[in-house]
C-alpha positions as a Markdown table, in Angstrom:
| # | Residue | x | y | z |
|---|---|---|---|---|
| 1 | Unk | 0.0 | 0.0 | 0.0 |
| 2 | Unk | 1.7 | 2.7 | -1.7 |
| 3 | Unk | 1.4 | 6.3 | 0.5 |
| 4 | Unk | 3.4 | 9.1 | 1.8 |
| 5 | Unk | 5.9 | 8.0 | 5.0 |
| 6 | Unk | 7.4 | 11.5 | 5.3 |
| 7 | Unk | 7.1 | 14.1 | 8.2 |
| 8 | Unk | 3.3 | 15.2 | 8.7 |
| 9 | Unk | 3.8 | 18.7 | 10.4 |
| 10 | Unk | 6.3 | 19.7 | 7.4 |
| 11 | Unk | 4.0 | 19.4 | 4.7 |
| 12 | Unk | 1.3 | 21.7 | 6.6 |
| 13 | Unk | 4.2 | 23.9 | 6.8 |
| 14 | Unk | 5.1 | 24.0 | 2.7 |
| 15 | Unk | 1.4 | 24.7 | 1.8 |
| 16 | Unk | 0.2 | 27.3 | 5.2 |
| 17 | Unk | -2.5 | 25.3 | 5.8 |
| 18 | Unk | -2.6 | 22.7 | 8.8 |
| 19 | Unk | -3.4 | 19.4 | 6.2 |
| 20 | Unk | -1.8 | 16.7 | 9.3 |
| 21 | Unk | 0.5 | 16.5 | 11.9 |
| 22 | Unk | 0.8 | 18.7 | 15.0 |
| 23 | Unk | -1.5 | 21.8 | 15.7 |
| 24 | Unk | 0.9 | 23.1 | 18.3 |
| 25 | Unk | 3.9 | 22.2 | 15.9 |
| 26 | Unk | 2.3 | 24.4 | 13.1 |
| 27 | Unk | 1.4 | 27.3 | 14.9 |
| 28 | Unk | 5.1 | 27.8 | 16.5 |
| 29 | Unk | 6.4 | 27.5 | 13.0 |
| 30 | Unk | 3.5 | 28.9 | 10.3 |
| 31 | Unk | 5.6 | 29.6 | 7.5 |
| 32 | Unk | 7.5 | 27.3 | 5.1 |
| 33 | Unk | 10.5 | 25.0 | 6.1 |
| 34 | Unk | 13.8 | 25.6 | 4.5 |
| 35 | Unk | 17.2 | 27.6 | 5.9 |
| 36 | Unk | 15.7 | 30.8 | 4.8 |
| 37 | Unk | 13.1 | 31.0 | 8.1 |
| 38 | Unk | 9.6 | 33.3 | 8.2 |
| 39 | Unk | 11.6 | 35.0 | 4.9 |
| 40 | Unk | 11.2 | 32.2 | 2.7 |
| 41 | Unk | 7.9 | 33.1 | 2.9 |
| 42 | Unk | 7.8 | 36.4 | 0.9 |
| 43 | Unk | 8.8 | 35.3 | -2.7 |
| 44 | Unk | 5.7 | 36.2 | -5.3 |
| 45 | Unk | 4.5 | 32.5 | -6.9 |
| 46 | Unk | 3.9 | 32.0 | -10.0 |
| 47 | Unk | 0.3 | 31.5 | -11.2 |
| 48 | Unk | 1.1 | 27.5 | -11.8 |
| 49 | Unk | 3.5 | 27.1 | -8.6 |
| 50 | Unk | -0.3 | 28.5 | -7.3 |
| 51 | Unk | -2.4 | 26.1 | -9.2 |
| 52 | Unk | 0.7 | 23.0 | -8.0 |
| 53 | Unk | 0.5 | 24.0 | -4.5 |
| 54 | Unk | -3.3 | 23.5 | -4.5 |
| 55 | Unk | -3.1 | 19.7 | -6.2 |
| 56 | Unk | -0.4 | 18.7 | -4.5 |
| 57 | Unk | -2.6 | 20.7 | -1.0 |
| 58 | Unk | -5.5 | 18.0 | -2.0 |
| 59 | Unk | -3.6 | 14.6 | -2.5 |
| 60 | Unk | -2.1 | 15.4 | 0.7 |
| 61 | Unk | -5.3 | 15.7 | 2.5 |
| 62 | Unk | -6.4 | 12.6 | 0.8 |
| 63 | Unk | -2.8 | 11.0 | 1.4 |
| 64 | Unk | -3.2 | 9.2 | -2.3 |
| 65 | Unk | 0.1 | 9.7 | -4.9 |
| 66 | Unk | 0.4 | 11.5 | -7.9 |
| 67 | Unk | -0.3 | 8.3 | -10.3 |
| 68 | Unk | -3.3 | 7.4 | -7.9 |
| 69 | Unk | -4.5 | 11.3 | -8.0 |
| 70 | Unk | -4.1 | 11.6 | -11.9 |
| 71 | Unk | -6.6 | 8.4 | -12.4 |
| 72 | Unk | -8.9 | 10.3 | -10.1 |
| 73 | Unk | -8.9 | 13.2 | -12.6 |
| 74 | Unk | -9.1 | 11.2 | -15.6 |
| 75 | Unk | -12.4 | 9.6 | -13.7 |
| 76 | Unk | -13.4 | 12.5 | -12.8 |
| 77 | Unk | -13.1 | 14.0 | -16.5 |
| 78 | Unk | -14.8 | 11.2 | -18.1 |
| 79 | Unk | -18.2 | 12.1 | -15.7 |
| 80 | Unk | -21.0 | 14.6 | -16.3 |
| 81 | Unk | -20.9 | 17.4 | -14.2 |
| 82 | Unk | -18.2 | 20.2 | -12.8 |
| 83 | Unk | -15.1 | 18.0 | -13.5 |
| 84 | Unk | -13.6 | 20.2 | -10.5 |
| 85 | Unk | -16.7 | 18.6 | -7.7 |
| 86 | Unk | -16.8 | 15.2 | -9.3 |
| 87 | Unk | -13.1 | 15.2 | -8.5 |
| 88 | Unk | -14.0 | 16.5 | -5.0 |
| 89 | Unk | -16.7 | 13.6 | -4.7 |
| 90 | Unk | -14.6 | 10.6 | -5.7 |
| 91 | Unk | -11.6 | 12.0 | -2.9 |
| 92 | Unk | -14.1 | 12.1 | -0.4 |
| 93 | Unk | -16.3 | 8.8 | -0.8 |
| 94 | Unk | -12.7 | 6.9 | -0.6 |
| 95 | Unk | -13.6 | 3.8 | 2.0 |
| 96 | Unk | -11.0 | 5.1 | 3.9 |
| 97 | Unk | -12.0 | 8.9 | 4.5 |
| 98 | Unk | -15.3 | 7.7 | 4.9 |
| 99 | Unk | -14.3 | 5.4 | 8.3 |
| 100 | Unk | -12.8 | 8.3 | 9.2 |
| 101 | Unk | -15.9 | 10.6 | 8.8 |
| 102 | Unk | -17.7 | 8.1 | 10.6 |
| 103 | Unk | -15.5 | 8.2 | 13.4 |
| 104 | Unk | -14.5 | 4.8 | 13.2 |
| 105 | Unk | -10.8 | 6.2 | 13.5 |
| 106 | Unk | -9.0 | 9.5 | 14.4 |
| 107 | Unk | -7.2 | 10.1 | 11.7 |
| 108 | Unk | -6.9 | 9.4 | 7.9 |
| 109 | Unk | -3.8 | 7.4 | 8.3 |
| 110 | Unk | -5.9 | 5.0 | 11.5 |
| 111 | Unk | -8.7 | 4.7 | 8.8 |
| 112 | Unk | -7.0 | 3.5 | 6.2 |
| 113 | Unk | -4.8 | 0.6 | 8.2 |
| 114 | Unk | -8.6 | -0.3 | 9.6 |
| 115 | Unk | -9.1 | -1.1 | 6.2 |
| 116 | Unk | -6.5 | -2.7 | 5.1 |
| 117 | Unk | -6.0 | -4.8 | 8.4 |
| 118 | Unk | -9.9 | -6.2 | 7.2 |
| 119 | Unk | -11.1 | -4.9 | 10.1 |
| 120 | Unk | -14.0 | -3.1 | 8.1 |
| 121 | Unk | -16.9 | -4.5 | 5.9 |
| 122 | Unk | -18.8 | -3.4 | 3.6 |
| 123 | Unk | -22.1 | -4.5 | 2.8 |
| 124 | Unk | -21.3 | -7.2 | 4.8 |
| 125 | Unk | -18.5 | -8.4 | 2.8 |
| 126 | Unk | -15.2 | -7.8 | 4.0 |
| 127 | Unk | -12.9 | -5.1 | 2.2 |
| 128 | Unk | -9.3 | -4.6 | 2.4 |
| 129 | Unk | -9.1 | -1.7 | -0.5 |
| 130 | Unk | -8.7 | 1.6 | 1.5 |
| 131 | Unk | -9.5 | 3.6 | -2.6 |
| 132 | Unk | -12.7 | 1.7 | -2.6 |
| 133 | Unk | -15.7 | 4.5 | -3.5 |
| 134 | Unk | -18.4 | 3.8 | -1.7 |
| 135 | Unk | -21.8 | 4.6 | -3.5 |
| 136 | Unk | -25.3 | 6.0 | -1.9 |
| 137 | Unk | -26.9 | 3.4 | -0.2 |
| 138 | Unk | -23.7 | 1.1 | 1.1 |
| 139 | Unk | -23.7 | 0.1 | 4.5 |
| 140 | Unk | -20.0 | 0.3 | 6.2 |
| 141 | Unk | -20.0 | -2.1 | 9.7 |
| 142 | Unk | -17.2 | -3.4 | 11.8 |
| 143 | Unk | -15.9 | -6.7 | 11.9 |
| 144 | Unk | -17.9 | -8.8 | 14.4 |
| 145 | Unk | -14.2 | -10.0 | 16.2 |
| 146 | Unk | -13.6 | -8.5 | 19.7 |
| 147 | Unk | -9.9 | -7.4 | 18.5 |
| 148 | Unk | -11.9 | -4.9 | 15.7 |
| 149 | Unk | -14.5 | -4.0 | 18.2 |
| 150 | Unk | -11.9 | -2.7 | 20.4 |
| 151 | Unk | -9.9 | -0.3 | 17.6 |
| 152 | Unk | -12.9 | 1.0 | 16.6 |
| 153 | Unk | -14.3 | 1.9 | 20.4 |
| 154 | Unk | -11.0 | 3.6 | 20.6 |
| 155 | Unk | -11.3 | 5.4 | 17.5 |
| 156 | Unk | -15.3 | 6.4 | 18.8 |
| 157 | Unk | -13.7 | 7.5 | 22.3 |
| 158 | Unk | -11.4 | 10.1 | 20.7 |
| 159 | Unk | -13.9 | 11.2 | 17.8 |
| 160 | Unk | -17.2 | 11.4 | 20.2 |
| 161 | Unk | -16.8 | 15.6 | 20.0 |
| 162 | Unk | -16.7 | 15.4 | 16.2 |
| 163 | Unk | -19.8 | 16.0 | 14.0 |
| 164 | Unk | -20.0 | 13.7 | 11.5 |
| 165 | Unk | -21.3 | 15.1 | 7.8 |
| 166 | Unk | -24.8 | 15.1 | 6.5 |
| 167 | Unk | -24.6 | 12.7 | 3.9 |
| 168 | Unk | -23.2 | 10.1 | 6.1 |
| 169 | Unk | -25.1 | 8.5 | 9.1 |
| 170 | Unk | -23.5 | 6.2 | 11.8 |
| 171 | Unk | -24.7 | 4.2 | 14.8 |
| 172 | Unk | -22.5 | 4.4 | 17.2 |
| 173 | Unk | -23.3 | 1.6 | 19.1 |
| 174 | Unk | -23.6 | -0.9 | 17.2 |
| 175 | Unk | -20.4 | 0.3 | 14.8 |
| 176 | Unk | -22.4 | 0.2 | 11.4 |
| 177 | Unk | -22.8 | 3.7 | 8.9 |
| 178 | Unk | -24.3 | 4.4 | 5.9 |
| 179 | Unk | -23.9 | 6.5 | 3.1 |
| 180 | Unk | -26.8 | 8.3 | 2.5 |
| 181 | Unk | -26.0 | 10.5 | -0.4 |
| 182 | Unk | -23.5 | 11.7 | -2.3 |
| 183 | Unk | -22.0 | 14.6 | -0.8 |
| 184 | Unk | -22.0 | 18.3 | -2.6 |
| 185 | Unk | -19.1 | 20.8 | -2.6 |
| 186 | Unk | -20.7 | 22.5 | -0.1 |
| 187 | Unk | -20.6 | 19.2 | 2.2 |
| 188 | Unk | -16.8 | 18.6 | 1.4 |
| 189 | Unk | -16.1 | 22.5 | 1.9 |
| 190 | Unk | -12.6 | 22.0 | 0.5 |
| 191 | Unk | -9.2 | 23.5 | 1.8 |
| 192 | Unk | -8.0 | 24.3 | -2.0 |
| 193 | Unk | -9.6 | 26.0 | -4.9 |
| 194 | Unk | -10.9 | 22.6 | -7.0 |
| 195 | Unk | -10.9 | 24.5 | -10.5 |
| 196 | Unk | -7.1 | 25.5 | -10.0 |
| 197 | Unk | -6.3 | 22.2 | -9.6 |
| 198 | Unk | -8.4 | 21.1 | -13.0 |
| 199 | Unk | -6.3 | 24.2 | -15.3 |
| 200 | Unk | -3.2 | 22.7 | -14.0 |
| 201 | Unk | -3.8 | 19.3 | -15.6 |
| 202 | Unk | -5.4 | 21.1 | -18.5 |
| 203 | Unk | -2.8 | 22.9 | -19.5 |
């Protein structure tokens, strides 16, 4: 399972948005790493080292490579609609962000080794794919094993504060969600401007 092993905090750092990694860690150091400190910061980009920085912003949130994010646009091309949202849609209804919506797990990275582990099922048949897209009406449950049960009450424990998104709904006790919809743009409310990201591979 091919993803990025790298430091977490850093990346935040490169792009000034807080994608993983440490809260604290990014706020004592908001601007970009390098030797050249806060005044690295001030060079003037380039309107495609703009529209780079946003891509390379969204397969970070969705910790999928640049071969694995290129299919995604292709997909995503292929579909009717705003090539930019369709894009947006297939990131987001990735098995693995959607445990992680659930609550299933705290982070992206926890989701997606629930998933690969088989620790996650999916309409009742197990799935180890964390780039599965699951579709309006799939039903996402826990393994009935005590060993899943108990990484997935730990993952619930930490994630009982966070709200999880419209199109989604989750029982918590019995460690079963659904997808109820598609989500919209307005549902993903992404950290990167979408349409950026479809003139860079345009070009």
């Amino acid at each position: 399972m091919a993803r990025y092993t790298g430091p977490k905090t850093r990346v935040s750092r490169r792009y000034g948005v807080l994608i993983e990694g440490s809260p604290k860690a990014f706020e004592r150091k908001n601007y970009p790493p390098g030797v050249h400190g806060p005044k690295g910061s001030r060079r003037k980009l380039s309107d495609y080292a703009l529209a780079l920085a946003e891509k390379q912003k969204l397969r970070h949130q969705y910790g999928v490579l640049e071969r694995q994010f290129r299919r995604y646009f292709q997909t995503a091309l292929k579909q009717r609609g705003v090539t930019g949202e369709t894009l947006l849609q297939l990131l987001e209804t990735r098995l693995d962000n959607v445990v992680h919506r659930l609550g299933f797990a705290k982070t992206l990275r926890g989701a997606r080794q629930l998933v690969a582990h088989g620790h996650i099922r999916v309409n009742g048949r197990k799935v180890n794919i964390a780039s599965m897209n699951v579709k309006s009406g799939d039903k996402v449950a826990v393994k009935e094993k005590a060993n899943s049960k108990l990484l997935v009450q730990k993952g619930l424990e930490l994630t009982q504060i966070v709200n999880v998104p419209d199109w989604l709904l989750v029982d918590r006790e019995n460690m079963t969600g659904e997808m109820v919809r598609v989500p919209s743009r307005e549902d993903i409310n992404p950290i990167v401007n979408e349409q950026l990201v479809v003139e860079l591979y345009s070009r």
